[in-house]
N, C-alpha and C positions, 0 to 999 in steps of 0.2 A: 651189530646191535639189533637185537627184536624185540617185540614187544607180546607180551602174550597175556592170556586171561591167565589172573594170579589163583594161587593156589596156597589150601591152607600150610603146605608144607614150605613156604616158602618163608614162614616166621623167623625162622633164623638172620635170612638175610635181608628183610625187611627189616626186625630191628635192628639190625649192625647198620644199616645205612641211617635210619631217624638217625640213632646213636649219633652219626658222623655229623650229621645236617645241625643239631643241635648242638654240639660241642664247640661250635664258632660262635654261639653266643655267650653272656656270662647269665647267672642267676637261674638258669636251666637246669631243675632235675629232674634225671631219666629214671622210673623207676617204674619197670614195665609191670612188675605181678601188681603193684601196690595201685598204679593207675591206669593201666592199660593193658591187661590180661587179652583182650578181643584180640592182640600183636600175634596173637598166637595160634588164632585161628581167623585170619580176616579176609577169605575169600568168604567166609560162611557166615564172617558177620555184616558183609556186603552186601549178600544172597548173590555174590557172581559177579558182581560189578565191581572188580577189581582187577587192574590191570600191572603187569610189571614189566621193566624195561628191563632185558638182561645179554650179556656179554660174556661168551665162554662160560656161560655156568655158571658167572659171578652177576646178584643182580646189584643195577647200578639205578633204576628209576621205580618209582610205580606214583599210582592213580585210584582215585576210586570213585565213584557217585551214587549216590541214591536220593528217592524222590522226598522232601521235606511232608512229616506226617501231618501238619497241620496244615498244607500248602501244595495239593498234589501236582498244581502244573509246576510247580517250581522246586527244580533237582538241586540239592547242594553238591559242592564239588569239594573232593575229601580229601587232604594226608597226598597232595603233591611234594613230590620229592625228588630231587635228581641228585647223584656223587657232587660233591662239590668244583671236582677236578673237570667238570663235565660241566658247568653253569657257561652260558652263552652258546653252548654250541648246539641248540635247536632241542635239545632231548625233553626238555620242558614243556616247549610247544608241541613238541607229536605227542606228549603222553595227554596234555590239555585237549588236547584236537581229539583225543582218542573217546576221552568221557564226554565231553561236550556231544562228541557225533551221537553216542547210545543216549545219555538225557534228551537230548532233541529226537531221538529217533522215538523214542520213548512217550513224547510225549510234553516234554519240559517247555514252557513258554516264556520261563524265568531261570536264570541260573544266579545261584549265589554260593559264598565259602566264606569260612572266616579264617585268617590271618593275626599270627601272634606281634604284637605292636614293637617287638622289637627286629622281627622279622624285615628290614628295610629295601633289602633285595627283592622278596618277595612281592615288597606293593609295587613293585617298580617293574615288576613284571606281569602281576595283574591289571593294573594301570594300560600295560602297553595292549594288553587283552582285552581292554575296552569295558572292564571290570570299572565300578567308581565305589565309592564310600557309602553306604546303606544301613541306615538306622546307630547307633547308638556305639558304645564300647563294654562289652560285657566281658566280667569278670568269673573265669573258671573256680576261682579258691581252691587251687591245687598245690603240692609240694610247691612247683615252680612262683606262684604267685601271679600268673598268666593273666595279661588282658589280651582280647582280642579284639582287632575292627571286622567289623562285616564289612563285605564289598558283594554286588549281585550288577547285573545288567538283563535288560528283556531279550528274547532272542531275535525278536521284531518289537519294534513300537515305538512310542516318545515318553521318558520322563522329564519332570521335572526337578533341576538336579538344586541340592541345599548346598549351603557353602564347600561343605566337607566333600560333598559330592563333587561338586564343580572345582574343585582343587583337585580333586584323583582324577579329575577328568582334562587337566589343561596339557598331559604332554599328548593325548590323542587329536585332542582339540586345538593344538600347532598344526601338528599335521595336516590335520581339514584343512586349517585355512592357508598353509602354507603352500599345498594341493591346489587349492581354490585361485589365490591368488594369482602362481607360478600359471595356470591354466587361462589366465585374462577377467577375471572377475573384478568388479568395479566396489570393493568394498573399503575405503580411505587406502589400501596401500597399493605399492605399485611394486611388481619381480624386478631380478629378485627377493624374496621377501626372506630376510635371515632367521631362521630358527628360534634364534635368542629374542628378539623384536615380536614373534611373534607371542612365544612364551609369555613375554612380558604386558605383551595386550591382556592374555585370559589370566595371571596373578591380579590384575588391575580388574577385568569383569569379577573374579572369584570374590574380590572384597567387596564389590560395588552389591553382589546376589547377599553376602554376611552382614553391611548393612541397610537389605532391604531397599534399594534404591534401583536394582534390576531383576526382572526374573530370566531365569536362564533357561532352556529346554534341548535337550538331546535327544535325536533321532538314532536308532538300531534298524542291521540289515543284516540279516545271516547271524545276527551276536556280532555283530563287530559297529563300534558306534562311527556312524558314517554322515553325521550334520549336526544341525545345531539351528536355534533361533534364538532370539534377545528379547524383551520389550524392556526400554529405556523408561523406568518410572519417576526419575528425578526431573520431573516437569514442574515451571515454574506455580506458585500458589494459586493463580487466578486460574489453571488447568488440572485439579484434580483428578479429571472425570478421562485424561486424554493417557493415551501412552503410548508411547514412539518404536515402531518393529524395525529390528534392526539386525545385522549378520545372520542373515536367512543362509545356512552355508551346507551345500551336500557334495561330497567327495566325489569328486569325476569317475571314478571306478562304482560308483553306487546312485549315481544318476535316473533318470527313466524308469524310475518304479513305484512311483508315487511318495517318495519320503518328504521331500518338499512340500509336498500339499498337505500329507497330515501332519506336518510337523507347525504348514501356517493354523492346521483346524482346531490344531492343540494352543496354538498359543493366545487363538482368539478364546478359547474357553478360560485360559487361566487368564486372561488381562480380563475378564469378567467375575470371576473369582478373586481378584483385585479391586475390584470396585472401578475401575475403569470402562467408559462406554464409548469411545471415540480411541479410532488407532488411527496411524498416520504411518508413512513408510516415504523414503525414493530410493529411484534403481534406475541407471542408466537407459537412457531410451533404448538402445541397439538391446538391454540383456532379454535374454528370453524366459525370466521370471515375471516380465511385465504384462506378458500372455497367463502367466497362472495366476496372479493379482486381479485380474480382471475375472478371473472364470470362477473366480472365490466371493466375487461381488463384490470388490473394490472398486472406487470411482474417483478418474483421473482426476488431479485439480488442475493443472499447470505443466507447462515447461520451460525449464532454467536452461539458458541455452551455455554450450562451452563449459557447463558447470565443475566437472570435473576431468583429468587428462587420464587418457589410455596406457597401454606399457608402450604405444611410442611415441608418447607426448602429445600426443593431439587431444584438442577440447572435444566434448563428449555434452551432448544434452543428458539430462536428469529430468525424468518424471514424478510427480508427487501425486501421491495414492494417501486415499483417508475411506475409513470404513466406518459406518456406526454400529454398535452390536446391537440383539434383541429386536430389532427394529426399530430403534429410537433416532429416527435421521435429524441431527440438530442442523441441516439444511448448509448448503456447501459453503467451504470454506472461504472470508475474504480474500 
């Protein structure tokens, strides 16, 4: 298997492959002169940024990206396709890996594509690509009758993810925390931390961001999303003004490069965009987020001694940290 830069002559077996890829769903029609003529010359209609994966002669994958015209840091990523007989076995992600590298190389700070909603495999493999849900469901009005979801991710930074987002986003966001956990992190669970438990934490966050009682934020590294932070807005009535930072979570492989710290700077910005002025957080006295809390100009209130046990059972102090934003210090807490 190789992979090479696609060529206009390779129409033929570009369409026989869609052809193949489409034929597993229902309601799908292929009619290339009547919708898709470019099938016919689409290295040219890439200008070059088309890649196909091929086998004795026969091709069995391709790719392609180009820079979005309204949106030049931001490359879309086009007409992924692998043989079906070929789904799981990596051909996917070298051809993903392929366009991603030239958009980034390029110049891309954003990547996005869009995805046919009956296509299920697909999001579930953009999904694992650290891809979430982005903007709306738009509608082609074609033969087929086609809606499509956008999905995009930053290639570095922090979003703020909406319901839809933070659902495409909970089997990456197991992982964090399951990473996180399994690695000694003091965040309510204790290794090892099962899969399913976990999932079932962020279905539970995903509802609580839909209705409006948390905000969620996602940290990116390389395009691969690698943390995450909370603020807990269901504070009782007589605390409107307050809101609680919670699952500050960065994946051991993506450690020590500052994602943490913009991901707290992001999330003091949106709990101010919230209408909140007073944040509050705790974190085990021993973690060594209680040195970043502090260098963010958080200020200790207490310690709960024993408060919570370690993965070998032993009681652990917990510190409480509260920030006021703007500069409004409503003077420390009782």
């Amino acid at each position: 298997m190789t992979i090479r830069l696609g060529r206009d002559d390779d129409g033929p077996g570009l369409i026989e492959l869609i052809r193949t890829c489409w034929s597993r769903y229902p309601g799908i029609v292929f009619d290339v002169d009547t919708e898709m003529p470019e099938l016919h010359a689409l290295a040219t209609y890439y200008g070059g940024a088309l890649w196909v994966a091929e086998e004795q002669g026969k091709v069995a994958g391709m790719v392609a990206t180009r820079p979005d015209p309204g949106t030049p840091a931001t490359w879309e990523i086009c007409r992924v396709y692998a043989e079906p007989g070929r789904h799981g076995g990596g051909l996917g992600h070298a051809l993903l890996d392929t366009a991603e590298a030239h958009a980034i190389c390029a110049g891309a700070q954003r990547l996005s594509l869009w995805s046919d909603t009956r296509f299920d495999r697909a999001h579930a493999f953009y999904e694992k690509r650290s891809y979430v849900r982005a903007g709306g469901i738009r509608a082609l009005r074609d033969l087929s009758n086609s809606l499509e979801y956008g999905y995009a991710k930053p290639v570095a930074g922090v979003d703020a993810l909406d319901a839809a987002a933070a659902t495409s986003a909970e089997r990456r966001l197991t992982d964090i925390l399951v990473a996180c956990v399994d690695g000694g992190a003091s965040v309510s669970f204790l290794p090892p931390l099962a899969p399913e438990r976990a999932r079932a934490f962020w279905r539970t966050t995903s509802r609580q961001v839909a209705n409006g009682t948390r905000l969620l934020l996602a940290g990116w590294r390389g395009g691969v999303l690698s943390g995450c932070v909370s603020l807990d807005l269901g504070t009782p009535e007589n605390q409107p003004h307050r809101a609680e930072v919670q699952k500050l979570l960065v994946h051991p492989a993506a450690r020590r490069a500052g994602l943490g710290r913009a991901m707290m700077m992001q999330a003091e910005e949106a709990a101010w965009g919230a209408g909140r002025r007073l944040l509050t957080l705790d974190t085990r006295a021993d973690d060594a987020a209680a040195t970043l809390y502090q260098t963010l100009g958080w200020h200790e209130a207490g310690r709960l001694p024993g408060y919570a046990l370690d993965a070998s059972g032993m009681p652990r102090d917990t510190l409480l940290f509260w920030k006021a934003l703007a500069g409004r210090a409503p003077g420390p807490p009782a």
